[in-house]
C-alpha positions as CSV (number, residue, x, y, z in Angstrom):
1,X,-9.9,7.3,11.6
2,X,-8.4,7.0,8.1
3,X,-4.5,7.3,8.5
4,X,-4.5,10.2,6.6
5,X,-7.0,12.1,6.9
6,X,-7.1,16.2,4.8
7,X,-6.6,18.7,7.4
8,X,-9.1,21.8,6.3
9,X,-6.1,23.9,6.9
10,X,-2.3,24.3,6.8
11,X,0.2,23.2,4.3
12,X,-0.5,22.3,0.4
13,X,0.5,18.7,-0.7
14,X,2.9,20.2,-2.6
15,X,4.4,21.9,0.3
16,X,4.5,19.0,2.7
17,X,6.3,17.1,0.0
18,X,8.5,19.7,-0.1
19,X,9.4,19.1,3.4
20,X,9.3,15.1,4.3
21,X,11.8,15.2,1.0
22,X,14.3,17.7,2.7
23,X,13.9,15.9,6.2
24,X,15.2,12.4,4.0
25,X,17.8,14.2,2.4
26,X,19.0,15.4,5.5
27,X,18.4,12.2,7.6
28,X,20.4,10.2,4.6
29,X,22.8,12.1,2.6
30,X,25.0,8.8,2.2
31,X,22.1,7.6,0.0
32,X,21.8,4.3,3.3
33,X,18.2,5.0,3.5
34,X,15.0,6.2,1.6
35,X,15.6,8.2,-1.7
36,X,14.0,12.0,-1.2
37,X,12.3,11.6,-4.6
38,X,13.1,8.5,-6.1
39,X,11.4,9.1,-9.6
40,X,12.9,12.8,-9.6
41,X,11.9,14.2,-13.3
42,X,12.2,10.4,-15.1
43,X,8.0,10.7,-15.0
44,X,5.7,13.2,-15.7
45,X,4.5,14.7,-12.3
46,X,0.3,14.2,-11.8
47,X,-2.5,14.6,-8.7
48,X,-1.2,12.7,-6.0
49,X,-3.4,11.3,-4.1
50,X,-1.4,11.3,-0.9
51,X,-0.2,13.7,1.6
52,X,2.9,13.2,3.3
53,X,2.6,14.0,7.0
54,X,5.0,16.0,9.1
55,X,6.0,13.6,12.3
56,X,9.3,13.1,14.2
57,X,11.1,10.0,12.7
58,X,12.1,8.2,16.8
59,X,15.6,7.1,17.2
60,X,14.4,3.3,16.9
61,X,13.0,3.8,13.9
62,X,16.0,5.9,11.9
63,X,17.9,3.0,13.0
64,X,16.0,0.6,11.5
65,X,16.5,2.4,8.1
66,X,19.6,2.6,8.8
67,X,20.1,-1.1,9.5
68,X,17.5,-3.2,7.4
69,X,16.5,-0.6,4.6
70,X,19.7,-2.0,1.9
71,X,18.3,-5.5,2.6
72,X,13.9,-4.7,2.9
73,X,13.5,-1.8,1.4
74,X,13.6,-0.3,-2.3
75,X,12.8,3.4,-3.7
76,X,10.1,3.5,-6.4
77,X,12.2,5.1,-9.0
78,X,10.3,3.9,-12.1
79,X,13.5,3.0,-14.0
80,X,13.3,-0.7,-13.9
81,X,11.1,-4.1,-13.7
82,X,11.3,-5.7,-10.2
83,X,12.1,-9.5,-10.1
84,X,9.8,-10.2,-7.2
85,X,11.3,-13.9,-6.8
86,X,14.5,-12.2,-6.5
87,X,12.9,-9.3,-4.1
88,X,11.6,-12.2,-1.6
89,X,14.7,-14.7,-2.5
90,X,15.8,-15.0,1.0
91,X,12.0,-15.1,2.1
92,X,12.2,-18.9,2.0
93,X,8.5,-18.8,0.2
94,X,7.1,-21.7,-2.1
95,X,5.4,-20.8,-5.6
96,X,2.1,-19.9,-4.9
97,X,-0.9,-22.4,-4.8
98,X,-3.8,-20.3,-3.9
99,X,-6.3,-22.4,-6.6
100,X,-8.2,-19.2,-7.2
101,X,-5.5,-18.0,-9.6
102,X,-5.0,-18.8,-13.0
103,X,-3.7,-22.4,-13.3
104,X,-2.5,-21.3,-17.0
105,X,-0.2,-18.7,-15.8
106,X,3.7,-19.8,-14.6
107,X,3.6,-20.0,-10.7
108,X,5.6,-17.7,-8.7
109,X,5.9,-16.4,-5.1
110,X,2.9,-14.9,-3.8
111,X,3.1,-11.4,-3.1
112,X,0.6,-8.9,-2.0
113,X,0.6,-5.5,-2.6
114,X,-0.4,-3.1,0.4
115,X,-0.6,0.8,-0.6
116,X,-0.4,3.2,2.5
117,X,0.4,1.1,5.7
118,X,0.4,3.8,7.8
119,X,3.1,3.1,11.1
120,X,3.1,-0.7,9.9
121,X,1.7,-2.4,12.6
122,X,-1.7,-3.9,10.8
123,X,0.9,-5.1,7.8
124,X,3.0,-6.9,10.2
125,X,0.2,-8.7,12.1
126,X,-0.5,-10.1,9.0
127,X,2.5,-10.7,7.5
128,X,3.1,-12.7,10.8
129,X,0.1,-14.4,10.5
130,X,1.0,-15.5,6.8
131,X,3.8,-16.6,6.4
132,X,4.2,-17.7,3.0
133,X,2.8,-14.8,1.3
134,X,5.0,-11.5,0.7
135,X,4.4,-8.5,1.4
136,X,5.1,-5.7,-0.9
137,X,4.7,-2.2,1.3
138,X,4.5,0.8,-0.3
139,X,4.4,4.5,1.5
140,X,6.3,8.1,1.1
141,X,5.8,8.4,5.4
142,X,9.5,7.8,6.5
143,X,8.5,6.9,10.2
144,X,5.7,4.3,9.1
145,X,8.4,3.2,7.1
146,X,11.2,2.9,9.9
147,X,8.2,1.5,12.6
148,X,7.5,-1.4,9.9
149,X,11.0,-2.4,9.8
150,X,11.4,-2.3,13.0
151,X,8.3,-4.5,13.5
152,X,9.7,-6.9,11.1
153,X,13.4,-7.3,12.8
154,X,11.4,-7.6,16.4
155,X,8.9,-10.4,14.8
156,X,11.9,-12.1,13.0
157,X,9.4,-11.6,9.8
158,X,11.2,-12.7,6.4
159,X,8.3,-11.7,4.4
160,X,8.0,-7.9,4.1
161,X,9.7,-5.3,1.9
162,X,9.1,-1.5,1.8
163,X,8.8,0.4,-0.9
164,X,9.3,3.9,-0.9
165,X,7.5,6.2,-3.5
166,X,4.3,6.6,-5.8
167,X,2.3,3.6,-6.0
168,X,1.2,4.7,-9.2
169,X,4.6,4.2,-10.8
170,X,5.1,0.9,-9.3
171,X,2.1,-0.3,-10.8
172,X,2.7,1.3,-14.3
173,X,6.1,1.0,-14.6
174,X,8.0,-1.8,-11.9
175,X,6.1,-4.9,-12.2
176,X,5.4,-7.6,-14.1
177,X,2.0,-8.3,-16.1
178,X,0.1,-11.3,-13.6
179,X,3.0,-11.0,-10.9
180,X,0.5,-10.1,-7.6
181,X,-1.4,-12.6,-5.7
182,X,-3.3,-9.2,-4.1
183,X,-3.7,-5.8,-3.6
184,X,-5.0,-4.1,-0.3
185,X,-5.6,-0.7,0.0
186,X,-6.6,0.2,4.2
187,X,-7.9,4.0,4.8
188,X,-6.6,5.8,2.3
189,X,-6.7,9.4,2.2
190,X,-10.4,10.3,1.7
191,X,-9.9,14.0,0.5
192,X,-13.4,15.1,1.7
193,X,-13.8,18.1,-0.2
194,X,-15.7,17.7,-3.3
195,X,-13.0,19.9,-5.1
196,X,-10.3,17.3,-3.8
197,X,-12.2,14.0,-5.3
198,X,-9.8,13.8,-7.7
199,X,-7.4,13.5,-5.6
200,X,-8.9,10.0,-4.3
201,X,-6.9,6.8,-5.3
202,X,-9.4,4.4,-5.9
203,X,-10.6,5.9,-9.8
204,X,-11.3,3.8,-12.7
205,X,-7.9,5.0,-14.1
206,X,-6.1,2.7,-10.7
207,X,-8.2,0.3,-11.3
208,X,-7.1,0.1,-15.1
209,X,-3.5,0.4,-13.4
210,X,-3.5,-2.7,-10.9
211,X,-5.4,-4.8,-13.3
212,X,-2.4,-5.5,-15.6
213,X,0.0,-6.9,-12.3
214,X,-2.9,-8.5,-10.8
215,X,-3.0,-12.4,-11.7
216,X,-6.7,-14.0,-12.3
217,X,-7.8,-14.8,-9.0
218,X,-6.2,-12.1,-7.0
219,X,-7.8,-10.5,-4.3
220,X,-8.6,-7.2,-4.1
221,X,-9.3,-5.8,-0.6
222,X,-10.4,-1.7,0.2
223,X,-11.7,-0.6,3.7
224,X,-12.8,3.3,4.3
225,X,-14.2,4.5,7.4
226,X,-15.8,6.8,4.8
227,X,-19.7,7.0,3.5
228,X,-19.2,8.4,0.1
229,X,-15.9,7.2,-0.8
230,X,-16.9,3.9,0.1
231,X,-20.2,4.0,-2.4
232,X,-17.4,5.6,-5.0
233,X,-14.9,2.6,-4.6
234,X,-17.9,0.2,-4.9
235,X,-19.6,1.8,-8.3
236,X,-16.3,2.3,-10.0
237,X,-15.0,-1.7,-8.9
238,X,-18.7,-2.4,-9.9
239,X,-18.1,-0.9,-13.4
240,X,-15.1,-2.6,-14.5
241,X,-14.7,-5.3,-16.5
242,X,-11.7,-6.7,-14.7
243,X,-12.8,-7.2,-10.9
244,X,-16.1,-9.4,-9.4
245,X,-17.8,-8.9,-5.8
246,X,-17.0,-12.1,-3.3
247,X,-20.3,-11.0,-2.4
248,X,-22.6,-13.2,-3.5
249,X,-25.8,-10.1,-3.7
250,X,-23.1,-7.9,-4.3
251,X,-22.3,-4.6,-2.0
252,X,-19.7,-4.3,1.0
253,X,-18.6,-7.5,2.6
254,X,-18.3,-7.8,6.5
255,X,-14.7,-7.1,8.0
256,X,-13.1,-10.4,7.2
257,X,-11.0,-11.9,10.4
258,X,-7.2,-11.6,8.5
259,X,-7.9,-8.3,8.8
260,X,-6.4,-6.5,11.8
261,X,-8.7,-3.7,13.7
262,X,-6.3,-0.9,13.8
263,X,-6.2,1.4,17.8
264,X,-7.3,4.3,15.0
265,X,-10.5,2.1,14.1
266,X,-10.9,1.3,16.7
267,X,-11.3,4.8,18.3
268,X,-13.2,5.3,15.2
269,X,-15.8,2.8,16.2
270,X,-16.3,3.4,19.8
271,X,-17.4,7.2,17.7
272,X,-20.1,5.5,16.4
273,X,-18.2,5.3,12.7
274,X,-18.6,3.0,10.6
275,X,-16.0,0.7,8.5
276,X,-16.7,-0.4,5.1
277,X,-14.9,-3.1,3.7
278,X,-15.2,-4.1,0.0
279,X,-13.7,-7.5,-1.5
280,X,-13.5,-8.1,-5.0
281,X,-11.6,-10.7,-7.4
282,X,-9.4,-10.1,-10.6
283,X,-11.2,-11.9,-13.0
């Protein structure tokens, strides 16, 4: 059910990298859609802890790139510190009065981070249901990332920008100390294998990461259809220093409604699996 789930055989990471980065190159040598490697050798290259997936990008969705990518959509290229009032300027949103958030800290647009959004369509439910929150979407799939622009032109959303590239660099190098509202991380890869663990995004290392962007007050929001990476994300947010359980006894918290059951969990569930959701505040 997780959107991208290890296969126990085929191609390396390394090797389906390899190939969604020559399909981009080929699909936009004019440089009008998504960068093949936007951070190319500026960083040091580490465990990713995603696997690009080999799918047909659909005619809708190159055009979409095509047509809405120079206005909605940015390549993670770590070489400089995104403006987020100026990424959602035309977004029409008001500085953000959520009274969670830390009332000593200049007020700016709300923006929530999403990390893996799979073909988009949970993202822009929600984005269509709020509004006046932006949405920063960040994934290396190229049709997700076509399908979620598409889904914003056909819902007239003004609230969404994709970004294309490693997370990791976003958070470390491209934004602003207390510049997210949120951060919500849906089914990532699990990487099942023992010997792949560290391969898992959620790690006290991330956490150390998303803490510095992350205002006081901001939600943080994981969901696994997975047992033991569930109980992994829980005892590491558990352990640090910056982040508190909603939960009032602690543990997972039930799905909340703002959260959209995906078709894939929902398959998932008529299996009998089970869907952990954990929700947690910046202190």
């Amino acid at each position: 059910m997780s959107k991208n789930p290890s296969p126990s055989a085929g191609p390396t990471p390394s090797a389906s990298l390899n190939s969604e980065m020559t399909e981009k190159r080929e699909m936009f040598p004019d440089g009008t859609g998504p960068a093949a490697d936007p951070a190319g050798s500026h960083h040091e290259r580490r465990i990713r802890s995603f696997q690009p997936r080999r799918s047909r990008v659909t005619a809708g969705q190159r055009a979409a790139l095509r047509r809405f990518w120079p206005t909605w959509g940015f390549d993670i290229d770590g070489l400089r510190r995104i403006d987020l009032d100026e990424l959602f300027a035309d977004a029409g949103l008001a500085p953000d009065k959520d009274p969670n958030l830390n009332p000593a800290v200049p007020r700016t647009v709300p923006v929530v981070l999403e990390i893996g959004f799979g073909m988009g369509e949970a993202t822009a439910e929600m984005a269509a249901s709020d509004p006046e929150v932006g949405v920063l979407a960040v994934d290396v799939h190229t049709p997700g990332q076509g399908n979620l622009l598409r889904l914003a032109d056909e819902k007239g959303l003004r609230n969404v920008r994709v970004g294309n590239g490693d997370a990791i660099i976003l958070l470390r190098e491209m934004l602003a100390p207390e510049s997210l509202s949120g951060l919500r991380v849906y089914f990532p890869d699990p990487w099942p294998k023992k010997r792949h663990h560290k391969r898992r995004l959620v790690q006290p290392e991330f956490l150390d990461l998303a803490a510095v962007p992350l205002r006081s007050g901001a939600l943080v929001h994981f969901a696994t259809d997975w047992e033991s990476y569930a109980e992994q994300m829980l005892e590491v947010l558990d352990a640090h220093h910056a982040y508190e359980n909603t939960q009032p006894d602690g543990g997972f918290a039930p799905r909340p409604s703002f959260r959209p059951r995906t078709r894939f969990e929902g398959q998932g569930l008529d299996k009998g699996h089970k869907v952990y959701d954990l929700l947690f505040r910046r202190v």
